[in-house]
C-alpha positions as CSV (number, residue, x, y, z in Angstrom):
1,X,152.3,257.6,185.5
2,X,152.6,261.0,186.9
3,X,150.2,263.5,186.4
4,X,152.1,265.5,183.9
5,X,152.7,262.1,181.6
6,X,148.9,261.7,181.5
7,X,148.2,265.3,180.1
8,X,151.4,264.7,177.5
9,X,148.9,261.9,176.6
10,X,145.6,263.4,176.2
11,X,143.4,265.3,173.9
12,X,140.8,267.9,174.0
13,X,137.5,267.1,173.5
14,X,137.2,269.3,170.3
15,X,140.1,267.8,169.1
16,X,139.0,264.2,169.4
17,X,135.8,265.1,167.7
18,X,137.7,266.7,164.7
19,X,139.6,263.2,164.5
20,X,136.8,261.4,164.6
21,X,134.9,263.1,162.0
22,X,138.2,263.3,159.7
23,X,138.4,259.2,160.3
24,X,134.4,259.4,159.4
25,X,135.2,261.6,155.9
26,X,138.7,260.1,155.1
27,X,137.2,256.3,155.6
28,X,134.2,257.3,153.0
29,X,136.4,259.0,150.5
30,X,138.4,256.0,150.4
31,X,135.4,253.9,149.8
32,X,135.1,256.2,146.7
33,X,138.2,255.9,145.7
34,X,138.3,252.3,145.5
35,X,134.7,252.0,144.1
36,X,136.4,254.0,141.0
37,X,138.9,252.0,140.7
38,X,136.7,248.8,140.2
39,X,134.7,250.2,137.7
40,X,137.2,251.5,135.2
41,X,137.6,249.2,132.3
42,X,139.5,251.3,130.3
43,X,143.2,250.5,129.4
44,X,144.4,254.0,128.1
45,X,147.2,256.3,129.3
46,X,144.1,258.4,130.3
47,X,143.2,255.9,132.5
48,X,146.2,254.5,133.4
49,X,146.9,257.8,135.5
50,X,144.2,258.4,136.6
51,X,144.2,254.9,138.2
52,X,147.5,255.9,139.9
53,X,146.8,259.2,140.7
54,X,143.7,257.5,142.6
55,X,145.9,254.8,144.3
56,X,148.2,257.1,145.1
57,X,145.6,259.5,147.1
58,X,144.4,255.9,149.0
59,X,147.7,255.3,150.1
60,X,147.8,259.2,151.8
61,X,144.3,258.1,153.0
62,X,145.4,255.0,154.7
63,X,148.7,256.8,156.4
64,X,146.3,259.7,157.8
65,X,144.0,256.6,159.2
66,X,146.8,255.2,160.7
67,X,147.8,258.4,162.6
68,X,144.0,258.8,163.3
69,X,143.8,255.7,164.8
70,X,147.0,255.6,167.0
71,X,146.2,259.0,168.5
72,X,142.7,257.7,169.5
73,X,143.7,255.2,171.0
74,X,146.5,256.5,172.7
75,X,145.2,259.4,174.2
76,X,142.1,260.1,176.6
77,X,140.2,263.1,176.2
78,X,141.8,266.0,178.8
79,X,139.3,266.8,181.9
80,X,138.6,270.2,182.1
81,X,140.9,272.6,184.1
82,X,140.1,275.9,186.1
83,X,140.0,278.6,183.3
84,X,143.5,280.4,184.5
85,X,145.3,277.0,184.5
86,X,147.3,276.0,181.6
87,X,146.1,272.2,180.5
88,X,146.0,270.5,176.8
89,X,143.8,272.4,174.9
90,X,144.1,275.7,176.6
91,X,145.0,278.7,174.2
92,X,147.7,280.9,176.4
93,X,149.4,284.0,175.3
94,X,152.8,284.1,176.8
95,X,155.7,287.4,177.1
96,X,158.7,286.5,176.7
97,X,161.8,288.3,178.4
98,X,162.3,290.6,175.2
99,X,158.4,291.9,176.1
100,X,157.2,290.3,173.0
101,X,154.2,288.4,173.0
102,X,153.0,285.1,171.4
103,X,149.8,283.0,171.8
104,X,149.9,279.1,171.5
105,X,147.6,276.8,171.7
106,X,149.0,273.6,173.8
107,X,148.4,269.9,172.8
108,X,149.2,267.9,169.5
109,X,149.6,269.5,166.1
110,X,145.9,267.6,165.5
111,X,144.9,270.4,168.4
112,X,145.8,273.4,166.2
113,X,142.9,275.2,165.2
114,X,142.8,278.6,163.2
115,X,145.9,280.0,163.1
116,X,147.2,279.5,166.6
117,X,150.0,277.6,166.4
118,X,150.4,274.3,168.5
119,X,152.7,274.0,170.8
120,X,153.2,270.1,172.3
121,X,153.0,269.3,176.0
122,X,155.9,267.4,175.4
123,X,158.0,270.4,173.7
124,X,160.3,271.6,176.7
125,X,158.2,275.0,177.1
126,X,155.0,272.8,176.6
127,X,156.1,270.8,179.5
128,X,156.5,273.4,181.7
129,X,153.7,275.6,181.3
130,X,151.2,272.3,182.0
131,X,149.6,273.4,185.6
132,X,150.4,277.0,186.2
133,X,148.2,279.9,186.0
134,X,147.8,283.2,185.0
135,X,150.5,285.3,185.8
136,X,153.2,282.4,186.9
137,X,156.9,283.1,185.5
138,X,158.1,279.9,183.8
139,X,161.5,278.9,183.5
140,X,162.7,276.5,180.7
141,X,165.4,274.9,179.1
142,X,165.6,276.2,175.1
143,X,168.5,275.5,172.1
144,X,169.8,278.6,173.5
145,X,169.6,277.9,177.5
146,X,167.1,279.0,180.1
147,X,164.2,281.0,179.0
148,X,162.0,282.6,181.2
149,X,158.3,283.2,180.3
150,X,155.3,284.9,182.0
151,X,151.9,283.8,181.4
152,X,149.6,286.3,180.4
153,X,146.2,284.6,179.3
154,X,144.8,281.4,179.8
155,X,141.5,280.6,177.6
156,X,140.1,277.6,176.6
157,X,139.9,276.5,173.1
């Protein structure tokens, strides 16, 4: 596995400690859930949808385990890099050829935090920002053909 397929596979640290405390919460609200469900003795239309309305919020539950669980164990958590370097995790802001400017946050959708957006280390501009620096023009392959991008800031999240 090369060094860029390891970072595609990895995690930040805060990340993986959101996850686990959302697989902590979700995994107790189901336990809720369930406990509610056994108790009810009714046989009403009341209770009737309320009983589905429950099962049906244990079933998103057990989906958004499943995803919990497959990224944690999939994934390792990213080493830190050098502060200027672009890694999973790292919050870069990016001009684009136009002179516009955007800011990302690179890694998973599950690495999104506030209102950067995420952009995924396996998303063709993800890919090729993963190891350069601060002031690197990036070229990459886009719906519309090559797109060249200079890196502007590099932060940690």
């Amino acid at each position: 596995m090369s060094l860029l397929d390891h970072q595609i596979h990895q995690l930040s640290a805060s990340a993986r400690k959101r996850l686990e405390q959302d697989e902590i919460e979700l995994t107790q609200r189901r336990a809720e859930l369930v406990a509610e469900q056994g108790s009810e003795t009714g046989g009403d239309l009341v209770d009737q949808a309320s009983f589905a309305t429950q099962q049906i919020e244990i079933e998103s539950i057990d989906r958004r385990l499943v995803r919990i669980h497959d990224l944690l164990s999939a994934t390792t958590v990213a080493a830190d890099a050098p502060d200027d370097t672009v890694a999973v995790g790292s919050v870069v802001t990016l001009r684009f050829d136009d002179g516009s400017t955007e800011t990302y946050q690179v890694g998973l959708i599950e690495e999104q935090a506030g209102d950067v957006v995420a952009l995924t280390p396996t998303s063709p501009l993800g890919r090729a920002l993963l190891g350069h620096r601060v002031g690197d023009k990036v070229t990459y392959d886009a719906p519309v053909g090559k797109l060249t991008v200079e890196i502007v800031e590099v932060r940690p999240l």
